[in-house]
Biopython code that builds the backbone (N, CA, C, O; Angstrom):
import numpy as np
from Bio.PDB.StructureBuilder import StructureBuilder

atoms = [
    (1, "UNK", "N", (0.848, -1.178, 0.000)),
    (1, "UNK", "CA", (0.000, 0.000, 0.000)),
    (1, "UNK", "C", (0.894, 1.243, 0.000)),
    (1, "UNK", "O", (2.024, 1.147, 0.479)),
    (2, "UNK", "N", (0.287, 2.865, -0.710)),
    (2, "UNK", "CA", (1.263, 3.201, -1.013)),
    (2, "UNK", "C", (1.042, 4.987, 0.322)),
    (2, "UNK", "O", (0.329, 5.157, 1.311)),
    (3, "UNK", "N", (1.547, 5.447, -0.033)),
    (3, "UNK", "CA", (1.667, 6.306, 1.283)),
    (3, "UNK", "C", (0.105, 7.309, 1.290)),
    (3, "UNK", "O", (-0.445, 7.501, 0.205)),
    (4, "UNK", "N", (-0.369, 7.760, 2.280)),
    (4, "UNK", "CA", (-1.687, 8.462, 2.016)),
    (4, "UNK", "C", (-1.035, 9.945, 2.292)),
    (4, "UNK", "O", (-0.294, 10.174, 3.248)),
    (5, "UNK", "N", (-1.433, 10.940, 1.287)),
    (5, "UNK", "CA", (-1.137, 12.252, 1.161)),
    (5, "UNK", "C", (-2.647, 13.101, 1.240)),
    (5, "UNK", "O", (-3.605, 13.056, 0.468)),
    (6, "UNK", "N", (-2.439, 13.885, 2.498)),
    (6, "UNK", "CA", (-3.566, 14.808, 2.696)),
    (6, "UNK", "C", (-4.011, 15.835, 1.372)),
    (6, "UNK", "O", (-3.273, 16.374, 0.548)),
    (7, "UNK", "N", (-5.304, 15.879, 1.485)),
    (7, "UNK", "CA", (-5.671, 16.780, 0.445)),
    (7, "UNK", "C", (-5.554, 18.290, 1.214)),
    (7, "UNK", "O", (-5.469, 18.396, 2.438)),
    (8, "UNK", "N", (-5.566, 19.545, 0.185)),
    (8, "UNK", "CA", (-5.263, 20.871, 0.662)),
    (8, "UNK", "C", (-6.089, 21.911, 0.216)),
    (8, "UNK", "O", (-5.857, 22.559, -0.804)),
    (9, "UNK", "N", (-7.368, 22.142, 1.204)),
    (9, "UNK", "CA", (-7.774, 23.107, 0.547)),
    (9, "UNK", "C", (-7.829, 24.357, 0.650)),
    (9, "UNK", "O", (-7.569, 25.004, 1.664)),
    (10, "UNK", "N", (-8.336, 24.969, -0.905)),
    (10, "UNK", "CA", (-8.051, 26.792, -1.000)),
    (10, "UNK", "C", (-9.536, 27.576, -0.513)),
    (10, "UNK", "O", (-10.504, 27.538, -1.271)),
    (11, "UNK", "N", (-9.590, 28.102, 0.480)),
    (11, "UNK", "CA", (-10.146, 28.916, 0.282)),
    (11, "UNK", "C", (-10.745, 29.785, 1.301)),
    (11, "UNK", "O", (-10.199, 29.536, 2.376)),
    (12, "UNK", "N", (-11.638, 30.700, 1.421)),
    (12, "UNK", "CA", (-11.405, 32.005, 2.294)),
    (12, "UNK", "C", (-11.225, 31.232, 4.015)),
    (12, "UNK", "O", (-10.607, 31.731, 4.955)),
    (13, "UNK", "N", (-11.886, 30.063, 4.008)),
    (13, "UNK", "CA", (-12.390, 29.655, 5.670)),
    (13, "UNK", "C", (-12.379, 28.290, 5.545)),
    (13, "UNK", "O", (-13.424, 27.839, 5.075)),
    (14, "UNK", "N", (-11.562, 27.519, 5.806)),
    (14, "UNK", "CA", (-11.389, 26.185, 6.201)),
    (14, "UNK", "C", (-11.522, 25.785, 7.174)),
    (14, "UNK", "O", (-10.815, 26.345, 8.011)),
    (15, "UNK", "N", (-12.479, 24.583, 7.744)),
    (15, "UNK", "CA", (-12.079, 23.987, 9.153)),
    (15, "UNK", "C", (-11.431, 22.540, 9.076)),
    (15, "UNK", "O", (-11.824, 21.649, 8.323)),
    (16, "UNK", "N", (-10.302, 22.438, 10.038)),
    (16, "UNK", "CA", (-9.937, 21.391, 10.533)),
    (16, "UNK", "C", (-9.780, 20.347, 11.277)),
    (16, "UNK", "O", (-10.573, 20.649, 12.169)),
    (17, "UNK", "N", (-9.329, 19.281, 11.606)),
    (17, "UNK", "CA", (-9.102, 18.596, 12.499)),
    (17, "UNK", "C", (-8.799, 19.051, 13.573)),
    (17, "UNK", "O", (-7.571, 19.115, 13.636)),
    (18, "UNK", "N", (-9.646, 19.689, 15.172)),
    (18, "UNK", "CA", (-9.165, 19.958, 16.298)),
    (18, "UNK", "C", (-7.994, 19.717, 17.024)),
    (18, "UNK", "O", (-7.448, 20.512, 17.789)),
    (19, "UNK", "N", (-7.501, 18.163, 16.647)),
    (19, "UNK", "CA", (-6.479, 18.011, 17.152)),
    (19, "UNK", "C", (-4.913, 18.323, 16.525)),
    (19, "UNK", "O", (-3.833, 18.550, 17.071)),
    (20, "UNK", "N", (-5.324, 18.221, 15.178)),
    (20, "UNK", "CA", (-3.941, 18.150, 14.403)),
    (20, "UNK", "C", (-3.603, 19.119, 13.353)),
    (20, "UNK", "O", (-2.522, 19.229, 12.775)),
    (21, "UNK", "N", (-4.933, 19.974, 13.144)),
    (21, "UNK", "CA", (-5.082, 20.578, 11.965)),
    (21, "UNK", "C", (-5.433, 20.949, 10.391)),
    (21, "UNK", "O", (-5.551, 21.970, 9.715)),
    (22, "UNK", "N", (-5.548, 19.233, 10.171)),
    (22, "UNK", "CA", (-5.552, 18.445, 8.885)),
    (22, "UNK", "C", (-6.738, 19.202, 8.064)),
    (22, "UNK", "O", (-7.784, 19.135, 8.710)),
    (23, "UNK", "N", (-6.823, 19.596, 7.371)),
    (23, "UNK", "CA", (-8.022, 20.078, 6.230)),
    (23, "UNK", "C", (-9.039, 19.335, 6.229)),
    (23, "UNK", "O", (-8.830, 18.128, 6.098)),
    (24, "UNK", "N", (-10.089, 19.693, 6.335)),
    (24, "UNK", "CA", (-11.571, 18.497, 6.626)),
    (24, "UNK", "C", (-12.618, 19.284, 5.435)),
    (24, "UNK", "O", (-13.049, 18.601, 4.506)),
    (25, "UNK", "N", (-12.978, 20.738, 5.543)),
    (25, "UNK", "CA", (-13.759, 20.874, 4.935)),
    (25, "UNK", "C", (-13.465, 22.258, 4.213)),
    (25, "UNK", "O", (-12.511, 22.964, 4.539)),
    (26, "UNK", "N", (-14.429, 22.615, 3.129)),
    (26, "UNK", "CA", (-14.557, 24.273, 3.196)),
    (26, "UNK", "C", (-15.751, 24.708, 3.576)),
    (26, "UNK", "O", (-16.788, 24.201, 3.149)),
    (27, "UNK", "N", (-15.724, 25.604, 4.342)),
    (27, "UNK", "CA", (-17.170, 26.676, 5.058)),
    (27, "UNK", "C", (-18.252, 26.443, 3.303)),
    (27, "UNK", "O", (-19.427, 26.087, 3.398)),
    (28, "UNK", "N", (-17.826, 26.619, 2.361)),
    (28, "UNK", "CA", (-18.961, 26.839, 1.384)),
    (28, "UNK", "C", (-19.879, 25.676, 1.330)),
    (28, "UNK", "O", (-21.073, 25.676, 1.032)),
    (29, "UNK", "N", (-18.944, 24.462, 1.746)),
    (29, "UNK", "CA", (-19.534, 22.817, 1.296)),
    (29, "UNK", "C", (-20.656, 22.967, 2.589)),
    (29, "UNK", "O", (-21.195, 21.896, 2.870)),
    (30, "UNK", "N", (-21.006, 23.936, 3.266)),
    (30, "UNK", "CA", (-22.086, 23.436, 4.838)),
    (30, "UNK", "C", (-23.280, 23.860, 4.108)),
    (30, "UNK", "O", (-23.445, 24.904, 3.476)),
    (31, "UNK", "N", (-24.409, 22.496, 4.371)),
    (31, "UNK", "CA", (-25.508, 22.733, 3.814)),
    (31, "UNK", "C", (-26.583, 23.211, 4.648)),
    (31, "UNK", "O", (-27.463, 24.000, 4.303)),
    (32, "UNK", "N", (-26.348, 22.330, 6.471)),
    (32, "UNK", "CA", (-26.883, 23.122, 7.126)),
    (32, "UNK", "C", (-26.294, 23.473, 8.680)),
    (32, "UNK", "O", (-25.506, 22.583, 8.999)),
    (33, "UNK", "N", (-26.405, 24.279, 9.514)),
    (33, "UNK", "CA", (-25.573, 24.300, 10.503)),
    (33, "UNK", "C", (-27.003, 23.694, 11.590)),
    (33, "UNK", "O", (-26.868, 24.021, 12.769)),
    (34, "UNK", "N", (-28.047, 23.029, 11.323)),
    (34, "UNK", "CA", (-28.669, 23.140, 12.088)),
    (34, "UNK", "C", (-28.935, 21.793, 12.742)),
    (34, "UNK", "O", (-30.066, 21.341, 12.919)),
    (35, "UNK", "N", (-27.557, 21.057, 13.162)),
    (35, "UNK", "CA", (-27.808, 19.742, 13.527)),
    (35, "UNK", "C", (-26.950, 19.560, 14.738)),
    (35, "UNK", "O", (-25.941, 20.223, 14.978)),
    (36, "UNK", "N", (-27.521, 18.448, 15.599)),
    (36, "UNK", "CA", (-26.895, 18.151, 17.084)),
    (36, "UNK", "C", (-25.924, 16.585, 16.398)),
    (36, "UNK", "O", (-26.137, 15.782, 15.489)),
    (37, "UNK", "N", (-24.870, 16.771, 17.395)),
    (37, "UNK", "CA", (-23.870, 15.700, 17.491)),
    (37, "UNK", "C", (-23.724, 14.946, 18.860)),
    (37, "UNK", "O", (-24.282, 15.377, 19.869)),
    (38, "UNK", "N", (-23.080, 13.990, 18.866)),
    (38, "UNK", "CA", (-22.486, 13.465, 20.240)),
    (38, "UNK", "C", (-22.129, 14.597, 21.062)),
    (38, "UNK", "O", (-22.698, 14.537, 22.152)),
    (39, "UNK", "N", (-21.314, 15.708, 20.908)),
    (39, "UNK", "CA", (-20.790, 16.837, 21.500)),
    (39, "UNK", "C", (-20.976, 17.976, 21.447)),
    (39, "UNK", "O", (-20.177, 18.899, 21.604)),
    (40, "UNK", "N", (-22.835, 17.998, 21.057)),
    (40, "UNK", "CA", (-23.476, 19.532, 20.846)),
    (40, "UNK", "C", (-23.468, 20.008, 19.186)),
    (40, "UNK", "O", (-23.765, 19.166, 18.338)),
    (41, "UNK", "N", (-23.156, 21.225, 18.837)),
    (41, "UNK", "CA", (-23.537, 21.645, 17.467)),
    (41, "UNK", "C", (-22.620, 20.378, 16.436)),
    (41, "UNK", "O", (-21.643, 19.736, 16.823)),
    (42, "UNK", "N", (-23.298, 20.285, 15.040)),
    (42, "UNK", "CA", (-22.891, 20.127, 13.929)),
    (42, "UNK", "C", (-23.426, 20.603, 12.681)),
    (42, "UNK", "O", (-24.334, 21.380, 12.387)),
    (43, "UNK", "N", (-22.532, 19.855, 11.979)),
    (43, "UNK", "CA", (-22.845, 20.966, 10.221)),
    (43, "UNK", "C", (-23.074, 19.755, 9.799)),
    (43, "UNK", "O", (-22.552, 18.756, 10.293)),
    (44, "UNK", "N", (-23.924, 19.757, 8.790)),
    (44, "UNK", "CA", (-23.971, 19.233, 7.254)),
    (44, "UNK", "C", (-23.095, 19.273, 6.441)),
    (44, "UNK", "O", (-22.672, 20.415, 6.618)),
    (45, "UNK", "N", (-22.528, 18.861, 5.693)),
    (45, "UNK", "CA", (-21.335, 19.048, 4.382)),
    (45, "UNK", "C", (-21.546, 18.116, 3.186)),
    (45, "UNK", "O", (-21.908, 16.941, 3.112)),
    (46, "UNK", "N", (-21.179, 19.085, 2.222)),
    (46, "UNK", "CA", (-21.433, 18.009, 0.957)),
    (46, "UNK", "C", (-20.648, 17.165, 1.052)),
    (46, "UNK", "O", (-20.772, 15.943, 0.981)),
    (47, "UNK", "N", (-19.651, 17.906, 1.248)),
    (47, "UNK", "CA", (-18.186, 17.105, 0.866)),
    (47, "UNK", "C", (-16.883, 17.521, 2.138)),
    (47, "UNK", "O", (-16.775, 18.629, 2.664)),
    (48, "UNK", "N", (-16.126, 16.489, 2.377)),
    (48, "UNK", "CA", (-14.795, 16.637, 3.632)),
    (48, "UNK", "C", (-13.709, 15.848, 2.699)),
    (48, "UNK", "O", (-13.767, 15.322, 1.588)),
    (49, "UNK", "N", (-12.820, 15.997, 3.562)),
    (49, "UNK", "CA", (-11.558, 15.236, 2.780)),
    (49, "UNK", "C", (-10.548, 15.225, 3.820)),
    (49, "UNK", "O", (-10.419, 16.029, 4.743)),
    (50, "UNK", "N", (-9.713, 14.010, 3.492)),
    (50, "UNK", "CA", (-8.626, 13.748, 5.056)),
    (50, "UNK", "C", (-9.705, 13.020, 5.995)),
    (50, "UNK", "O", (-9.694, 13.186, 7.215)),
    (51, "UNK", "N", (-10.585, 12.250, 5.378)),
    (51, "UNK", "CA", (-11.352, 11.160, 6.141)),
    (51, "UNK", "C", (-10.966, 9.833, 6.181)),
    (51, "UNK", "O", (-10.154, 9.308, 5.419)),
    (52, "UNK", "N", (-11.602, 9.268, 7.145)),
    (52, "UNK", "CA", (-11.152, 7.542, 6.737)),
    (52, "UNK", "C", (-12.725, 7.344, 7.672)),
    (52, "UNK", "O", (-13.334, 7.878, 8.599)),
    (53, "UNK", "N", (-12.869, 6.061, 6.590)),
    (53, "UNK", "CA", (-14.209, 5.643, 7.080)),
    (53, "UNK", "C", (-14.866, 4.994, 7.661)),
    (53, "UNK", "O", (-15.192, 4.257, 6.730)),
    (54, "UNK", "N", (-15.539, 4.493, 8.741)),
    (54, "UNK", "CA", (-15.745, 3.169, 9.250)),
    (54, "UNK", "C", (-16.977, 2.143, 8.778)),
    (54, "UNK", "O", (-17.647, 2.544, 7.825)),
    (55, "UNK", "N", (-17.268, 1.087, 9.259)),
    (55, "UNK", "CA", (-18.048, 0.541, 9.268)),
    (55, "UNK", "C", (-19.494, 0.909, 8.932)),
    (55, "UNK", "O", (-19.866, 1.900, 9.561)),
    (56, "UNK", "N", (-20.405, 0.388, 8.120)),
    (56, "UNK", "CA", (-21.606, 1.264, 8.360)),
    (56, "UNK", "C", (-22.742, 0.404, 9.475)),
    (56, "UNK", "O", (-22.745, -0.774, 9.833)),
    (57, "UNK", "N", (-23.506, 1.355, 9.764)),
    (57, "UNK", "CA", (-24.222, 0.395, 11.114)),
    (57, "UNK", "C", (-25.378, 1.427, 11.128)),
    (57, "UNK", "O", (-25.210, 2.503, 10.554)),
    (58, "UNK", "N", (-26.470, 1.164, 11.719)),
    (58, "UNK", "CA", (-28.140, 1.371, 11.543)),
    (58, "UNK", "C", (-28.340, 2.176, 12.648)),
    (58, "UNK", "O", (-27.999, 1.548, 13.650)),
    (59, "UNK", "N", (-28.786, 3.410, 12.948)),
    (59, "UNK", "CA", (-29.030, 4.211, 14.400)),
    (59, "UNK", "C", (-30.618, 4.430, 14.264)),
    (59, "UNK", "O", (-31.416, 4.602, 13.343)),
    (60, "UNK", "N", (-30.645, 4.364, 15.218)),
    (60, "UNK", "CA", (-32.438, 5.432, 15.714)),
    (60, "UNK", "C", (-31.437, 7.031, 16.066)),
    (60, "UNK", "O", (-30.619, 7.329, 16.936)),
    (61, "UNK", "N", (-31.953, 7.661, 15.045)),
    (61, "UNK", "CA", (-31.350, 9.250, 15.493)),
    (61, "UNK", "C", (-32.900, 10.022, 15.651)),
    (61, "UNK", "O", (-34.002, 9.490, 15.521)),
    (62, "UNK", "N", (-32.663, 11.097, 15.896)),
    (62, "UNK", "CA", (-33.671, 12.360, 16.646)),
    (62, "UNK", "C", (-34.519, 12.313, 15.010)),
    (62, "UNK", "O", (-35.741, 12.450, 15.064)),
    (63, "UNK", "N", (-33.853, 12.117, 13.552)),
    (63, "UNK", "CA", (-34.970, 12.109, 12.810)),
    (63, "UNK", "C", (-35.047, 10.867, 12.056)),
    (63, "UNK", "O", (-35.168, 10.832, 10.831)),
    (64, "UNK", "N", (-34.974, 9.860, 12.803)),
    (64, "UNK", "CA", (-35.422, 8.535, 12.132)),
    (64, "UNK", "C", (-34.465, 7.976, 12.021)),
    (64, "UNK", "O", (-33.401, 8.492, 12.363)),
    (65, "UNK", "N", (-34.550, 6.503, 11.410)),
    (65, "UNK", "CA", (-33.466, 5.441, 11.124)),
    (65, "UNK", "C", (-32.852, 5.732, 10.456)),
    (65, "UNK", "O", (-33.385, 6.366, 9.545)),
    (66, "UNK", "N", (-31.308, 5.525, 10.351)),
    (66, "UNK", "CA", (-30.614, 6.175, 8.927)),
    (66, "UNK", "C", (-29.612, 5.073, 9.310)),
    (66, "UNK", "O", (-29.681, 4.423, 10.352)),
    (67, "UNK", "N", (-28.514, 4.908, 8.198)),
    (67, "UNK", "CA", (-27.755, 3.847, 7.927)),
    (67, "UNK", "C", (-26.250, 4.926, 7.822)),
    (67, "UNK", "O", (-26.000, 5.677, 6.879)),
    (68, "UNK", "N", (-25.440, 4.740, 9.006)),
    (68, "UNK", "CA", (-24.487, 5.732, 9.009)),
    (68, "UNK", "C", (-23.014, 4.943, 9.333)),
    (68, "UNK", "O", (-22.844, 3.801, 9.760)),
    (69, "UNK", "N", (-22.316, 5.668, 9.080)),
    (69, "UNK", "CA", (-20.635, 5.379, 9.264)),
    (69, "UNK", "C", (-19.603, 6.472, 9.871)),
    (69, "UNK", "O", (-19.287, 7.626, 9.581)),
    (70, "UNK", "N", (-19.342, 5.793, 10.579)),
    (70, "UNK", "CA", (-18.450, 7.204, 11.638)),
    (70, "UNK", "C", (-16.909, 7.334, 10.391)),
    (70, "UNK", "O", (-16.422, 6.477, 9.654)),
    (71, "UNK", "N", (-16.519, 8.833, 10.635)),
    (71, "UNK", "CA", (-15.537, 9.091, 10.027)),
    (71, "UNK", "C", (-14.426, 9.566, 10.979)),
    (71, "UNK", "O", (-14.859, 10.095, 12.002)),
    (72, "UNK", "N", (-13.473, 9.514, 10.898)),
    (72, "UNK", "CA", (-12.166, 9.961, 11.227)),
    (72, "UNK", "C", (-11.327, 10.471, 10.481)),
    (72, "UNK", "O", (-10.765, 10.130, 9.441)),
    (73, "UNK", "N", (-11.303, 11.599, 11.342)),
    (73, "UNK", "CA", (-9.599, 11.952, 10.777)),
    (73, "UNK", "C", (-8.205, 11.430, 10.075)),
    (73, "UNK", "O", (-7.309, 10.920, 10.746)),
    (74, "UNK", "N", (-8.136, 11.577, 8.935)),
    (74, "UNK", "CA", (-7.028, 10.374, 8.175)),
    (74, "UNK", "C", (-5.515, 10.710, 8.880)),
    (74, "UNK", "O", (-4.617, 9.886, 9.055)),
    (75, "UNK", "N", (-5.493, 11.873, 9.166)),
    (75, "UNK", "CA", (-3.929, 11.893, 9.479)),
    (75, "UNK", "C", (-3.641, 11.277, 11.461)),
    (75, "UNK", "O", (-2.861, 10.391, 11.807)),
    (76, "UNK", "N", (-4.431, 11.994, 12.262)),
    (76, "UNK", "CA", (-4.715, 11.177, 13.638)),
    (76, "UNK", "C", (-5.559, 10.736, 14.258)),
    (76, "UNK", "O", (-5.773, 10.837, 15.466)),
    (77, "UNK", "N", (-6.250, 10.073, 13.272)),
    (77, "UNK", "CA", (-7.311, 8.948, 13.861)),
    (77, "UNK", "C", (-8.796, 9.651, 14.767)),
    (77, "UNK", "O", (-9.629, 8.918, 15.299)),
    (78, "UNK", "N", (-8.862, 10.933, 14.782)),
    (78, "UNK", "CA", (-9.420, 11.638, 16.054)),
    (78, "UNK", "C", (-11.390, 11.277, 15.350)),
    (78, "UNK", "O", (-11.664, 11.707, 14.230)),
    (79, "UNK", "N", (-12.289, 10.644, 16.023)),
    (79, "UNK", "CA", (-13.403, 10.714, 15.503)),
    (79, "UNK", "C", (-14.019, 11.954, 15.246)),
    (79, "UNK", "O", (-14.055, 12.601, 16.292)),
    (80, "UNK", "N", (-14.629, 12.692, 14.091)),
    (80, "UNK", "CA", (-14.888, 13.569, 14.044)),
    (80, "UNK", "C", (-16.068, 13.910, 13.592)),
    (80, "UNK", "O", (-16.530, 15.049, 13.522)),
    (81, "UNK", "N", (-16.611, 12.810, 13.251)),
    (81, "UNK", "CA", (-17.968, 12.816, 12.875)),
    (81, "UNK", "C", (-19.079, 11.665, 12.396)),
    (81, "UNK", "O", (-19.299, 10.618, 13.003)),
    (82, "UNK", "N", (-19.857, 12.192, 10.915)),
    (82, "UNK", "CA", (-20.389, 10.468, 10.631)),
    (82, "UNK", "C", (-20.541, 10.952, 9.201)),
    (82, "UNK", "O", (-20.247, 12.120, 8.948)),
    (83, "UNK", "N", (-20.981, 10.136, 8.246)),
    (83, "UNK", "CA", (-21.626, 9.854, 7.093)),
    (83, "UNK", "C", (-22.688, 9.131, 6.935)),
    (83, "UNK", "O", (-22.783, 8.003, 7.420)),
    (84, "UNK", "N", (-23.843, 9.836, 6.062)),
    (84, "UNK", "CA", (-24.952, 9.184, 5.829)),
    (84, "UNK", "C", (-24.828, 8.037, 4.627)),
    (84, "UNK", "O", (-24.265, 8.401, 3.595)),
    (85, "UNK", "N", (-25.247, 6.886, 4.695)),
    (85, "UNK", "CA", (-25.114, 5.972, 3.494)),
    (85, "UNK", "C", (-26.336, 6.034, 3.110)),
    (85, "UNK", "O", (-26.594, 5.923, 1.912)),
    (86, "UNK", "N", (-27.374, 6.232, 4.095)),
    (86, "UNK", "CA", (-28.834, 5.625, 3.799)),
    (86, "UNK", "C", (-30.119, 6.274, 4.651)),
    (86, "UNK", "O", (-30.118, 6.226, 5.881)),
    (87, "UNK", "N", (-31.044, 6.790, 4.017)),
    (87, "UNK", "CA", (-32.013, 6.942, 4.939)),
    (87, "UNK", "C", (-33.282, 6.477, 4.507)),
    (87, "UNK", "O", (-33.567, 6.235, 3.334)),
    (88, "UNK", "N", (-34.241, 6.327, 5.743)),
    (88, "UNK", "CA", (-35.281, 5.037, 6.059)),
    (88, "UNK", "C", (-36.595, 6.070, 5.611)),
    (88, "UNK", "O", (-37.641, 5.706, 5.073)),
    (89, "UNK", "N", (-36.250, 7.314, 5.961)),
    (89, "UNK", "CA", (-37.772, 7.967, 6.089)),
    (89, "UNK", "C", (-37.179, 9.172, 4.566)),
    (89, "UNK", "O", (-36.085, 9.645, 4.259)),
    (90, "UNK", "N", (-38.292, 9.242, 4.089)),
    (90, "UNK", "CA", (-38.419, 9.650, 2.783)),
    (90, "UNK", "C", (-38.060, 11.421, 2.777)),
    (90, "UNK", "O", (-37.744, 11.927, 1.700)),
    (91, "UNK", "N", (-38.122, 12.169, 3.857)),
    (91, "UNK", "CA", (-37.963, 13.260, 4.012)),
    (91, "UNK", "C", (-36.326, 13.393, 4.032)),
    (91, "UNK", "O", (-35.554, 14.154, 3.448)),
    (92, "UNK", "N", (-36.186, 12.581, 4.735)),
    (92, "UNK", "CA", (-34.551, 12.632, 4.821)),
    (92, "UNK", "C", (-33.606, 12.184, 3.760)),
    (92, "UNK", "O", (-32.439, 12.540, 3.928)),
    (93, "UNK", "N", (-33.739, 11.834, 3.236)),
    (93, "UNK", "CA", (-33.384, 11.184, 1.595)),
    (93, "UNK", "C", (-32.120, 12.449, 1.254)),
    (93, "UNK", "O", (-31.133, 12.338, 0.528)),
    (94, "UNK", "N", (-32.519, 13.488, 1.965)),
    (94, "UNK", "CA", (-31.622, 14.734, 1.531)),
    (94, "UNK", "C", (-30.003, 14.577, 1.555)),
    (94, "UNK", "O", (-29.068, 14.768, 0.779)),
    (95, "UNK", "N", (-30.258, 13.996, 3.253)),
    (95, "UNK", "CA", (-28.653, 13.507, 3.541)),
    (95, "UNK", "C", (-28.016, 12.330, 3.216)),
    (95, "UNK", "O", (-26.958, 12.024, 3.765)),
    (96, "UNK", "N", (-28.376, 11.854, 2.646)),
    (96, "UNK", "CA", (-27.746, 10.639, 1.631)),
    (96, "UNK", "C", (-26.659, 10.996, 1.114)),
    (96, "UNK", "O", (-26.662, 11.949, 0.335)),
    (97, "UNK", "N", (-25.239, 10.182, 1.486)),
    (97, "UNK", "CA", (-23.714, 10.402, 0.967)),
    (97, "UNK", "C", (-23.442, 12.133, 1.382)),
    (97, "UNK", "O", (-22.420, 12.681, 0.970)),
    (98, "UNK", "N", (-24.258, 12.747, 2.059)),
    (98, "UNK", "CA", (-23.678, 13.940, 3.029)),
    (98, "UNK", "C", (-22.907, 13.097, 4.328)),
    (98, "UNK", "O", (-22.899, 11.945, 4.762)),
    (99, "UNK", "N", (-22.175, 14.605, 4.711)),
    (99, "UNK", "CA", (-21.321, 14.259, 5.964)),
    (99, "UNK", "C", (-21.514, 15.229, 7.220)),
    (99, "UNK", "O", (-21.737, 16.406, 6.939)),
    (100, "UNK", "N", (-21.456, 14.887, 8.548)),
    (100, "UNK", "CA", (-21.342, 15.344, 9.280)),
    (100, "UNK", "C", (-20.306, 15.431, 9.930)),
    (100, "UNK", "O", (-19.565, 14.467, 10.123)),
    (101, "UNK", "N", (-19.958, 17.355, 10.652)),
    (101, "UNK", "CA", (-19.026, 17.412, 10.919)),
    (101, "UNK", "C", (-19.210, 17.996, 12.713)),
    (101, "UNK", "O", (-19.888, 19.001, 12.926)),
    (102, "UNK", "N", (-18.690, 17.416, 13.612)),
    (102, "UNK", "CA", (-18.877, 18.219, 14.830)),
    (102, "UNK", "C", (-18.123, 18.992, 15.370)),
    (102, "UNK", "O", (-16.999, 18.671, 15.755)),
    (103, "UNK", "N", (-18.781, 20.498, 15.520)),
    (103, "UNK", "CA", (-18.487, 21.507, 15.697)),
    (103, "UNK", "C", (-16.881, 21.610, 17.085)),
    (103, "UNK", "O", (-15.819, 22.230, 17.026)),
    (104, "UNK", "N", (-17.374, 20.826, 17.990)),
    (104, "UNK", "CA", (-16.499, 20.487, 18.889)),
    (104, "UNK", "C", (-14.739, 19.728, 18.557)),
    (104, "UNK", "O", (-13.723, 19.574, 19.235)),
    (105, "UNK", "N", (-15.097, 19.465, 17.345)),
    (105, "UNK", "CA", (-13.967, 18.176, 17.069)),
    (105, "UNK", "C", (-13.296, 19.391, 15.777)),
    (105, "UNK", "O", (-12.172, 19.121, 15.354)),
    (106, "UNK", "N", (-13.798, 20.302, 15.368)),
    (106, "UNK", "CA", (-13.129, 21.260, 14.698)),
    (106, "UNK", "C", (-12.502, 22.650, 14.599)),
    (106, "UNK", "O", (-13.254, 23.620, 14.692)),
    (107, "UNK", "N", (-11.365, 22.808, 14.444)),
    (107, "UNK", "CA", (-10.607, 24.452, 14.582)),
    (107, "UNK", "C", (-10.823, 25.216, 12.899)),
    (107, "UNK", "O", (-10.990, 24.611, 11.840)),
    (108, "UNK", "N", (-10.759, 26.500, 13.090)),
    (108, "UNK", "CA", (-10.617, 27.475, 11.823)),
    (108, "UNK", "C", (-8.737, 27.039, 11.319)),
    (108, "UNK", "O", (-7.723, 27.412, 11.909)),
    (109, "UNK", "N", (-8.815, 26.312, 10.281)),
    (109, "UNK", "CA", (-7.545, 26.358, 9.919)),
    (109, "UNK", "C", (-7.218, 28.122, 9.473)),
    (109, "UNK", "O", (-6.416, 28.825, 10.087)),
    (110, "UNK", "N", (-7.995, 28.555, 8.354)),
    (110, "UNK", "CA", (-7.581, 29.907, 7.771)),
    (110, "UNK", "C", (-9.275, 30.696, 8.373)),
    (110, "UNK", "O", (-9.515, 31.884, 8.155)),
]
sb = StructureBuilder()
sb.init_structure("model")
sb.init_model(0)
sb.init_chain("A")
sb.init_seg("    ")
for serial, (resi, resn, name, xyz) in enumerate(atoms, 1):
    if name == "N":
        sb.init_residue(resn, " ", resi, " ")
    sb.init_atom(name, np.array(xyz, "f"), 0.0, 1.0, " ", f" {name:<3s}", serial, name[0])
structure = sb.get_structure()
């Protein structure tokens, strides 16, 4: 296997990995800021990068069953959030292959 190289992104407001710094998202990719995490606020995101992915597994969350996978931080392992694979109730269909990011587990890189 060959070495994993962080992705780098440009632009006005990046957030990162709390612990290490690593590039996770850009402020433009948040679709909504209006969601709870394990550790209080989270965002929506289309898209993150410098993830690694886990397992997927079935929750009862606050809006229904959804089929999710916790993500981590690729460079130090730090859990930082989840990914939607799947949702049960037809309203939610929205967050399908969106990501969640928690507010707690992230710093303003720029």
């Amino acid at each position: 296997m060959g070495l994993a190289y962080n992705t780098y992104l440009n632009s006005s407001k990046i957030y990162g990995c709390k612990n290490c710094k690593a590039h996770l998202a850009n402020h433009d990719d948040i679709i909504s800021r209006n969601f709870r995490g394990q550790h209080g606020k989270a965002y929506l995101f289309n898209m993150v990068v410098n993830v690694v992915e886990g397992e997927a597994c079935e929750r009862n969350m606050t809006t229904g069953r959804h089929l999710v996978r916790d993500i981590a931080c690729r460079q130090c392992g730090e859990n930082v959030g989840w990914k939607y694979d799947k949702a049960f109730e037809q309203s939610e269909k929205y967050k399908e292959g969106k990501f969640i990011l928690e507010a707690e587990m992230l710093c303003n890189v720029l």
